[in-house]
C-alpha positions in Angstrom: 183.0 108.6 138.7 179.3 108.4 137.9 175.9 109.5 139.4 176.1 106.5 141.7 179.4 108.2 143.6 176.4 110.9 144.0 174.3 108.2 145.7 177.1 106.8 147.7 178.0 110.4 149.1 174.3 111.1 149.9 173.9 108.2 152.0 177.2 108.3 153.6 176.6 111.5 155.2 179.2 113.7 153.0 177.9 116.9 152.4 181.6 118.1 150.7 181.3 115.0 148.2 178.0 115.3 147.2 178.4 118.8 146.2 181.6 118.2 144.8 180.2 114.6 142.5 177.4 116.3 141.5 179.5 119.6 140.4 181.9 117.0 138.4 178.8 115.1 136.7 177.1 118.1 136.0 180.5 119.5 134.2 181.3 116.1 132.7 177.2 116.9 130.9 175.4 113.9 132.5 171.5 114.4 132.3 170.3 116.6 135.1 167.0 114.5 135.5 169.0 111.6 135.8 171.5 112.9 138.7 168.3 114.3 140.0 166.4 111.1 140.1 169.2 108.7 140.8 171.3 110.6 142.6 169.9 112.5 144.8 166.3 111.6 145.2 166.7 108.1 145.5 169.3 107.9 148.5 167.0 109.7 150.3 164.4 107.2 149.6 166.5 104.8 150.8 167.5 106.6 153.8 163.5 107.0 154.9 163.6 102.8 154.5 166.3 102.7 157.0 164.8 105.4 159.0 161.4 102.8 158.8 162.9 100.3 159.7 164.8 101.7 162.8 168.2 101.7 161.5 168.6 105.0 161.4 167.9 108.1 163.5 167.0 112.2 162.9 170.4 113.1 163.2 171.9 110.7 160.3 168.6 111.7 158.0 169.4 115.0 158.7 172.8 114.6 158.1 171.6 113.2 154.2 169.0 115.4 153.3 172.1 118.3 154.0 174.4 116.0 151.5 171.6 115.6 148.8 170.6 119.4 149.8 174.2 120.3 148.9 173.8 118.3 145.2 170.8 119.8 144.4 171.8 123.9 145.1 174.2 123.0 142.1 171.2 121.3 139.8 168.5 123.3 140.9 169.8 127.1 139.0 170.3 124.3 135.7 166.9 122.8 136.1 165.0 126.1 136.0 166.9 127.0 132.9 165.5 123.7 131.2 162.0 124.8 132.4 161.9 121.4 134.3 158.5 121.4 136.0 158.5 120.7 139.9 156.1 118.0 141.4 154.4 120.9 142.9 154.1 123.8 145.0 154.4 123.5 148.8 154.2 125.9 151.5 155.9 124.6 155.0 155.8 126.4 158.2 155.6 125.4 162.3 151.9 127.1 163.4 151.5 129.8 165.8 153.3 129.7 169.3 155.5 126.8 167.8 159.3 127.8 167.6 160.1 124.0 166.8 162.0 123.5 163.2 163.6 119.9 163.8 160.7 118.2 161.8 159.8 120.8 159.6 163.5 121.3 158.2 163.8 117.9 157.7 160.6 117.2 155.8 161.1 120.8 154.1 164.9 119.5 152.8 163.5 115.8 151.7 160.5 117.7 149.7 162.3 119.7 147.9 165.0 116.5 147.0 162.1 115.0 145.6 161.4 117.4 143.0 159.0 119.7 144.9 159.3 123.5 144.6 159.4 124.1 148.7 158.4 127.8 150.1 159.5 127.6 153.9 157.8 130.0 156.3 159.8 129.3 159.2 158.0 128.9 163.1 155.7 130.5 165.0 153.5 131.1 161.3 150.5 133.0 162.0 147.7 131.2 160.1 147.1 134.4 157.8 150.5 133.9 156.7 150.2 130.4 155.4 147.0 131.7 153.5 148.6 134.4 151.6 151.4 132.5 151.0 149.7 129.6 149.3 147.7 132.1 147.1 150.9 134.3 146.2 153.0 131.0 145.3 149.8 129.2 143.4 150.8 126.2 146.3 149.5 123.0 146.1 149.7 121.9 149.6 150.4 123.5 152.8 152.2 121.6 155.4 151.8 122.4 158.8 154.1 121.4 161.8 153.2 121.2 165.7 155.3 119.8 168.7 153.3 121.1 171.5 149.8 119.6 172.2 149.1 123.2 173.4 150.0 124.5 169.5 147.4 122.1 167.9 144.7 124.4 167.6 146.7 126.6 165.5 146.9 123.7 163.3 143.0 123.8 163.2 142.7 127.6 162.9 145.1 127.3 160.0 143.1 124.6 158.1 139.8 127.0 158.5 141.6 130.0 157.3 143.0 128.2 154.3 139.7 127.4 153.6 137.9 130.6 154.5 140.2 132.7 152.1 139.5 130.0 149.2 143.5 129.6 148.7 141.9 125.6 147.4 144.8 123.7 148.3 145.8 120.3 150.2 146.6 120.4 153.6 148.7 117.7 155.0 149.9 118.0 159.4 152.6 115.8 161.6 154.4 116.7 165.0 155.3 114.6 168.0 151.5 114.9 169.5 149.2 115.0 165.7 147.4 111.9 164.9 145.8 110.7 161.7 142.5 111.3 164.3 143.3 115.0 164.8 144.2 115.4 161.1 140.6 114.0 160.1 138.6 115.9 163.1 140.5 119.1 161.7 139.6 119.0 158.1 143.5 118.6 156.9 143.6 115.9 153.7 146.8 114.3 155.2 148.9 113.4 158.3 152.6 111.7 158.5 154.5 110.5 162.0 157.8 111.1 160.3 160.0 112.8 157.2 159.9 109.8 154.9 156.0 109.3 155.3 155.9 113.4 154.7 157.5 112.7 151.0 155.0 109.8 150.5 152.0 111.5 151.6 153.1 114.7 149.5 153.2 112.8 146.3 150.1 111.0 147.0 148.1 113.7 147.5 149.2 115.6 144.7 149.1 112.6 141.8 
């Protein structure tokens, strides 16, 4: 047995194994960091390749970021003890008159597998909201999610307010209908068409 089991579990789908390999390696005193980095975080990278690349769908990255999410509820309680610092902060939530959580979960679970500390907010967020959520959690970056065209200007109102109430952090969109071109005209630092591109952007904009 070894973190690669870990690995194997993660991108097989098996949420039971994941949890149980990860239990056993953590018991057996393997580096934390190390079952962390190699595995849990990096099967999900390798899942958002195959996701890229068409070979896989939602459903089976979904299915994965639930196996690594099983892994790391055993880590994470460990990894606060040894004051491990998270990437960042970041504050997820659909906008206003959004009830869509498809996307958002998914993004939300490969965030936090990638080291970030991850404050959901759930749908239907009234921009208010994600401002005094950033400033109470110190985030980072807020990430906003839309599937209706008719719920993009929430995404706008939300990127003013942000700024308004001086909460100074990133601001990063996606959903079905948001384009790199809405992201840009709204003032938001970042925009992703998928999950995988979501970690990406996350860590670029906060380097």
């Amino acid at each position: 047995m070894a973190v690669k089991d870990i690995y194997q579990a993660v991108v097989g789908f098996d949420e039971v194994k994941a949890a149980e390999l990860t239990r056993a390696e953590v018991e057996a005193g393997a580096d934390l960091q190390v079952i962390l980095n190699e595995g849990l975080i990096a099967p999900m990278d390798e899942v958002g390749r195959l996701f890229s690349e068409g070979q896989l769908f939602v459903p089976e990255m979904l299915m994965a970021a639930q196996a690594m999410k099983a892994g790391l509820a055993i880590i994470k309680p460990l990894l606060a003890e040894t004051d491990a610092k998270p990437r960042g902060t970041v504050v997820i939530g659909t906008v206003k008159g959004d009830l869509h959580d498809i996307g958002k979960n998914l993004v939300a679970m490969m965030l936090e597998g990638a080291g970030f500390n991850v404050v959901d907010l759930g749908v239907d967020v009234e921009p208010g909201r994600f401002a005094s959520e950033a400033l109470s959690h110190k985030a980072d970056l807020v990430a906003l999610s839309a599937l209706l065209t008719t719920t993009m200007p929430a995404m706008e109102e939300t990127v003013s307010t942000l700024k308004e109430q001086g909460a100074g952090v990133r601001t990063m969109i996606g959903g079905a209908p948001v384009t790199q071109a809405f992201a840009d005209k709204i003032g938001a630092q970042g925009y992703a068409e998928d999950a995988p591109s979501a970690v990406e952007l996350a860590r670029r904009l906060l380097s």
